[in-house]
C-alpha positions in Angstrom: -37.9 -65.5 35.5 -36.3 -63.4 33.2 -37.1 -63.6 29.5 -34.2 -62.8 26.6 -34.4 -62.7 23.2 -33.8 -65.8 21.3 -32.5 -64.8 18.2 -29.1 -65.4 19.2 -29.2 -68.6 19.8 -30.5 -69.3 16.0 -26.8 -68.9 14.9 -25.5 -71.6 17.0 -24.6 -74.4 14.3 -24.6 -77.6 16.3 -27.1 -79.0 19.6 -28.1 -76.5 22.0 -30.4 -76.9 24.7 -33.3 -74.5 25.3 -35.4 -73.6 28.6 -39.4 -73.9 28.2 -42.2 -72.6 29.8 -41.8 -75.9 32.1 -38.5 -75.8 32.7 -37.8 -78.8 30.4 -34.8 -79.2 28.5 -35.0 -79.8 25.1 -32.1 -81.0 22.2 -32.2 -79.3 19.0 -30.2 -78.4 15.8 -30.6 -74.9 14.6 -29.3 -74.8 11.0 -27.9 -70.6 10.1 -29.8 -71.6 6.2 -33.4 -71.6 7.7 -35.2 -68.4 8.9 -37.5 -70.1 11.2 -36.9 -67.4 14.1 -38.9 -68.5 17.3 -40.4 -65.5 19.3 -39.4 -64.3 22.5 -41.1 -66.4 24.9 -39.8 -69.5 23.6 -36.7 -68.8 25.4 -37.1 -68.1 29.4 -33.2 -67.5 30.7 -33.9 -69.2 34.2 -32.8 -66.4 37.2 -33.5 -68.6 39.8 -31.9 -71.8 41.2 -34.9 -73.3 42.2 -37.2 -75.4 40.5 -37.7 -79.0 38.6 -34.0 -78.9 38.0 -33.0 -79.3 41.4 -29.7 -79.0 42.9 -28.2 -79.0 39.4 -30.1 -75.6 38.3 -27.2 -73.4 39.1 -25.3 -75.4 37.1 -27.5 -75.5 34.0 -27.8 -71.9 34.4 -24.2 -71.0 33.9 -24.2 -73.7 30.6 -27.0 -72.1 29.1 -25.2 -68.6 29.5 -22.3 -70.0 27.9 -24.2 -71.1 25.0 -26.4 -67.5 24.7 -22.7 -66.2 25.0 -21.3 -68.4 22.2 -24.4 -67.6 20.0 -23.6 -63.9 20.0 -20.2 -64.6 18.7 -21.7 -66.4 15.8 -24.4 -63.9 15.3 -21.1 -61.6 14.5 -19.7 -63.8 12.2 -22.3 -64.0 10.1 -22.6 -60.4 9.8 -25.5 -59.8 12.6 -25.1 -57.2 15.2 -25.9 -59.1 18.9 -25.9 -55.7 20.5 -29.4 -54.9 19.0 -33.4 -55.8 19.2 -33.4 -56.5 15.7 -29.8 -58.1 15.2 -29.3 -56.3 11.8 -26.3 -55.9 9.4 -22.7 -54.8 11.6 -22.4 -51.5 10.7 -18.5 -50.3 10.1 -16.9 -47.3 12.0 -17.9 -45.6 8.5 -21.6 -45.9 8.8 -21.2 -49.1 5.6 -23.0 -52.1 6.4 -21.1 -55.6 6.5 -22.2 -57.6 3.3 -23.7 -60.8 3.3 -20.7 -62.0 0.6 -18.3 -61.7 3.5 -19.6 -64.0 5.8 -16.3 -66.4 5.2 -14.2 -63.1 7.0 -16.4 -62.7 9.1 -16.2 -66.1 10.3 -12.6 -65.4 11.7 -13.3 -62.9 14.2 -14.5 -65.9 16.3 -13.2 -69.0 15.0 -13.0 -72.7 16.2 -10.8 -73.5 18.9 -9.1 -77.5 18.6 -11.4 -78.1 21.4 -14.7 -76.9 19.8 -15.1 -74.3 21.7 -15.8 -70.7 20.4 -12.4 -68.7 20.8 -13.1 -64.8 22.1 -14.5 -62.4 19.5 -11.9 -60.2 17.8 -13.8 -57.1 17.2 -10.8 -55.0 16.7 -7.4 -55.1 15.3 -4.9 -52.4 16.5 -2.1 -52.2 14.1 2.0 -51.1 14.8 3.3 -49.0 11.9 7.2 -49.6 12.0 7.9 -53.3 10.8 4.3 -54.1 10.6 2.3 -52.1 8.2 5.1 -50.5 6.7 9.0 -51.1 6.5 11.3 -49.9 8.8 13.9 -49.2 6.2 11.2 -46.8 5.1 11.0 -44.8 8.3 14.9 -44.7 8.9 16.3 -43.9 5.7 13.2 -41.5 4.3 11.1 -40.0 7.1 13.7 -39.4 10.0 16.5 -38.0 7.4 13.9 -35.6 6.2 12.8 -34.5 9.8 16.3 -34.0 10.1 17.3 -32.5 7.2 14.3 -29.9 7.5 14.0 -29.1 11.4 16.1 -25.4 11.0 13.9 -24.9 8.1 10.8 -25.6 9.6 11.4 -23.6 12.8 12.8 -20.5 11.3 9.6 -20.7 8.8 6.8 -20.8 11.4 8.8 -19.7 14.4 5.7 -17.6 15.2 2.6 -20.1 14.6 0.9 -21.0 17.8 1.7 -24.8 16.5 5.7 -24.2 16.4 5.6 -22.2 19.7 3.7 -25.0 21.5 6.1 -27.5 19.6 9.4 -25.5 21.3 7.3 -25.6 24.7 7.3 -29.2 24.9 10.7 -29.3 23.6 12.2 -27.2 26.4 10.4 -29.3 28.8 11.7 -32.3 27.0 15.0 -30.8 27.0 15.2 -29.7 30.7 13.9 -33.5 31.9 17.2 -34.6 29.7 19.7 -32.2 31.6 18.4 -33.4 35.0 18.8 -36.8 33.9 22.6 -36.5 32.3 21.1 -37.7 28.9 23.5 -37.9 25.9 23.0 -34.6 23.4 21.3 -32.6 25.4 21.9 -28.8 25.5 19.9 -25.7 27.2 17.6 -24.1 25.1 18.2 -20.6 25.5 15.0 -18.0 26.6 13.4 -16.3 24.0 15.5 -13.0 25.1 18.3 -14.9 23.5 16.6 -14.4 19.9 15.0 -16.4 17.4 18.1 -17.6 15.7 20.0 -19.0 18.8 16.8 -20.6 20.2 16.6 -22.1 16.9 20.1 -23.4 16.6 19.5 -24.7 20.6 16.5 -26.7 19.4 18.4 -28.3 16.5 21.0 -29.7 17.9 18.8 -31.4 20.2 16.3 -32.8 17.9 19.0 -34.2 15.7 20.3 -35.9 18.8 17.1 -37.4 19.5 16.7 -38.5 16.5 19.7 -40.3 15.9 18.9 -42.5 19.5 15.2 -43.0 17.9 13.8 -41.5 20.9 9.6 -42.3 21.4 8.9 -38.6 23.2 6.0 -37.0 22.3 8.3 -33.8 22.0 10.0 -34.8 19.5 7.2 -37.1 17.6 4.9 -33.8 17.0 7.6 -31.7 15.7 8.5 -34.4 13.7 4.9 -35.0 12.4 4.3 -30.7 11.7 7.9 -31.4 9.6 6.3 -34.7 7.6 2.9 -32.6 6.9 5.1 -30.3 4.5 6.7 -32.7 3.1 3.1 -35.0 2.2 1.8 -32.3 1.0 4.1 -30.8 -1.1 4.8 -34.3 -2.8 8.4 -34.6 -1.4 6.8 -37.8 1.0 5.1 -40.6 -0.3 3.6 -43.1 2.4 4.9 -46.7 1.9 2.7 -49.9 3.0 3.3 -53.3 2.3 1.6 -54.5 -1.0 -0.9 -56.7 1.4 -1.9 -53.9 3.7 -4.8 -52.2 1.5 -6.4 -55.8 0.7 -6.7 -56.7 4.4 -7.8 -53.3 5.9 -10.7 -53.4 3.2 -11.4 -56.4 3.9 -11.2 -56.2 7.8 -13.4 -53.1 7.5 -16.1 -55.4 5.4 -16.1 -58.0 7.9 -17.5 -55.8 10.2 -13.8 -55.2 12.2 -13.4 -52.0 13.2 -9.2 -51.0 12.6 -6.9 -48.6 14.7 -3.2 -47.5 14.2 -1.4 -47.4 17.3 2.6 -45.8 16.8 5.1 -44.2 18.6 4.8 -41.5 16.0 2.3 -38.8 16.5 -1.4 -39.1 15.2 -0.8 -36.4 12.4 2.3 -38.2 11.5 -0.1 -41.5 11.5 -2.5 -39.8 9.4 -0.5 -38.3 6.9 1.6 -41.9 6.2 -1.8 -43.2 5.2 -3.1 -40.8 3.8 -0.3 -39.9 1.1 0.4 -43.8 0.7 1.7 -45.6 -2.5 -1.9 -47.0 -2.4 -3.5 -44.2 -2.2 -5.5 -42.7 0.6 -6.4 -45.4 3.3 -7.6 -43.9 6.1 -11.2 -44.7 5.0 -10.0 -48.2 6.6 -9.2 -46.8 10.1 -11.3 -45.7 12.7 -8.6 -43.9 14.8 -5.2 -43.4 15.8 -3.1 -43.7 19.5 0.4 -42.6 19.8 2.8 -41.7 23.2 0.1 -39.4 24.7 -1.7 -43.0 25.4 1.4 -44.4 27.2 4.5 -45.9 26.1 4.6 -48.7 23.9 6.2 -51.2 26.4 4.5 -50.5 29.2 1.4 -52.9 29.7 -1.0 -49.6 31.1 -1.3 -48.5 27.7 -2.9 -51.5 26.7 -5.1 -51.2 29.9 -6.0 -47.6 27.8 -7.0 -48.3 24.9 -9.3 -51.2 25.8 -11.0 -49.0 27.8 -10.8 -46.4 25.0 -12.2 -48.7 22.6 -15.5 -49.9 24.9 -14.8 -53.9 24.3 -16.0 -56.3 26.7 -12.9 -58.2 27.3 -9.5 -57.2 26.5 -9.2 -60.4 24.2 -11.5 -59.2 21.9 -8.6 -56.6 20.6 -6.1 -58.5 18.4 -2.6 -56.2 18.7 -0.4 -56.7 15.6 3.5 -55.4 16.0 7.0 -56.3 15.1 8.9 -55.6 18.7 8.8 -58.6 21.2 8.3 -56.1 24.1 5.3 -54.9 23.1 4.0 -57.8 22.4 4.7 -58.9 26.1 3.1 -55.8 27.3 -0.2 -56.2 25.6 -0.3 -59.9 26.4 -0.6 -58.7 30.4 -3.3 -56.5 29.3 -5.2 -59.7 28.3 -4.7 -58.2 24.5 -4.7 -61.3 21.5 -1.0 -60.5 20.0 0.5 -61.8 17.2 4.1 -60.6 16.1 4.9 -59.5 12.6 8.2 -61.1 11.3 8.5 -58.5 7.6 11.5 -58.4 6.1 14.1 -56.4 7.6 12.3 -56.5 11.2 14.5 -57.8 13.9 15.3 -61.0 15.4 13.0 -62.7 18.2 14.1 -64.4 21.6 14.1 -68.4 21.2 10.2 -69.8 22.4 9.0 -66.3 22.3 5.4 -67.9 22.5 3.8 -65.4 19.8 1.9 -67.0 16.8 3.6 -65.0 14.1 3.1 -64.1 10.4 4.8 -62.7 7.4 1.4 -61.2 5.6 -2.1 -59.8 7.0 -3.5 -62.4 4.9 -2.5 -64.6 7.3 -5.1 -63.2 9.6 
């Protein structure tokens, strides 16, 4: 026999049944209110088939599982950490502890299914930038125009830096892949023999070409992002979120949720939108950032990545929040919860794309 904790089970509102000493199954309510915690031994987990239960034992086995299983998940909705001794307070990926007042958020990283069942934790939310957290119009008509506007400038400024030299090494790379390939706008980057100015003039006639067919390369997304850091900090950039996107990061973060950003632009580029942001600085909210070095966006491995980059149990325990129907497909295969975000200005879905979908966070 193997003996497990039982303070699990305590946050199971509703029947559950219990093993004894004697292997005798007992009903009982456990109300969350009470603090009547039973000690260990009250609960024997039976490991073998055998016993007073017969033939059935196997079968009561795997139910009782289920219901330790389902008790963890309302351990975490009430603010408890399952994955300690003591089942504390959730920490945040800041170090805060979850409050007791947000027990009501809390309560929707494993809500109710129709059937009464207990739906799979969400225990992180992975967010989409573009169309989700923050206008596209917003990324078109500010930050790519000033990318544009500002490569030759930015080039001929820190032609020299290690950063701008490894910048023009993935480009040429980048650049090279395109020629083999026939892609539109492409032209040779001349060797450095050439000089600085031709080099220069190479690399920006192929940046503005990728930037006019919205490539997702990381070539072009970390030049882009060393261009944006200039701008953010010299005040010519200002972030731009949707006015709902502060409230629910705070209060995801509360609720014990830990929050990533996942973009085709690069991680600088990620922090630096919300860090500079019309809200202020909300990267206290997020625990990290994935861009293309992860994967592509529509390809379902990337998913496969970052829920083993992010140690969950189950893929479903990631909620994945974008506007573009084929990611969503793509993180649905990984086994990812996905809901589509339909903001203003986002594009059109298929007919019965199957997605729940919502116009605000706080519909989540």
């Amino acid at each position: 026999m193997a003996i497990a904790s039982a303070a699990p089970l305590l946050a199971m509102n509703g029947a559950l049944k219990m093993a004894t000493n004697s292997q005798q199954y007992v009903e009982g309510t456990i109300k969350v209110q009470n603090n009547s915690i039973p000690k260990p031994e009250q609960l024997i987990v039976i490991s073998s088939f055998r016993g007073a239960e017969g033939k059935d034992g196997g079968r009561e086995y795997v139910q009782l599982n289920h219901r330790y299983h389902n008790a963890t998940v309302k351990l975490n909705q009430f603010g408890l950490d399952w994955t300690t001794t003591t089942h504390g307070p959730i920490h945040n990926c800041n170090g805060a502890l979850s409050s007791t007042r947000n027990v009501k958020m809390s309560a929707k990283a494993g809500a109710l299914a129709s059937n009464g069942d207990i739906e799979p934790l969400r225990r992180c939310i992975v967010l989409d930038i573009e169309g989700t957290t923050t206008p596209i119009s917003f990324v078109t008509d500010v930050l790519f125009p000033y990318a544009r506007d500002n490569v030759g400038r930015h080039l001929d400024a820190t032609y020299d830096s290690a950063e701008t030299q490894e910048d023009i090494k993935l480009l040429r790379a980048q650049v090279q892949e395109d020629l083999e390939n026939g892609v539109a706008g492409a032209v040779p980057i001349p060797s450095n023999d050439a000089g600085k100015e031709r080099v220069i003039a190479a690399l920006v006639t192929n940046v503005e070409a990728m930037i006019k067919a919205d490539r997702k390369i990381t070539a072009l997304k970390e030049l882009q992002g060393h261009i944006w850091q200039t701008g953010f900090k010299n005040n010519e950039l200002e972030g731009v979120v949707f006015d709902d996107v502060p409230e629910a990061l705070e209060r995801w973060a509360a609720s014990g949720i830990k929050v990533y950003i996942y973009s085709s632009g690069s991680r600088l580029a990620q922090r630096l939108l919300f860090g500079y942001t019309n809200y202020g600085d909300l990267r206290k909210y997020l625990c990290g950032f994935f861009d293309t070095t992860v994967g592509n966006k529509k390809e379902t491995k990337s998913y496969h990545e970052i829920t083993a980059s992010l140690g969950v149990d189950h893929p479903s325990e990631i909620l994945f929040v974008t506007d573009v129907y084929q990611e969503a497909i793509a993180a649905k295969l990984a086994g990812l919860e996905v809901i589509i975000s339909v903001r203003p200005g986002n594009g059109p879905l298929p007919d019965n794309h199957g997605f729940r979908t919502v116009k605000s966070f706080s519909e989540i």
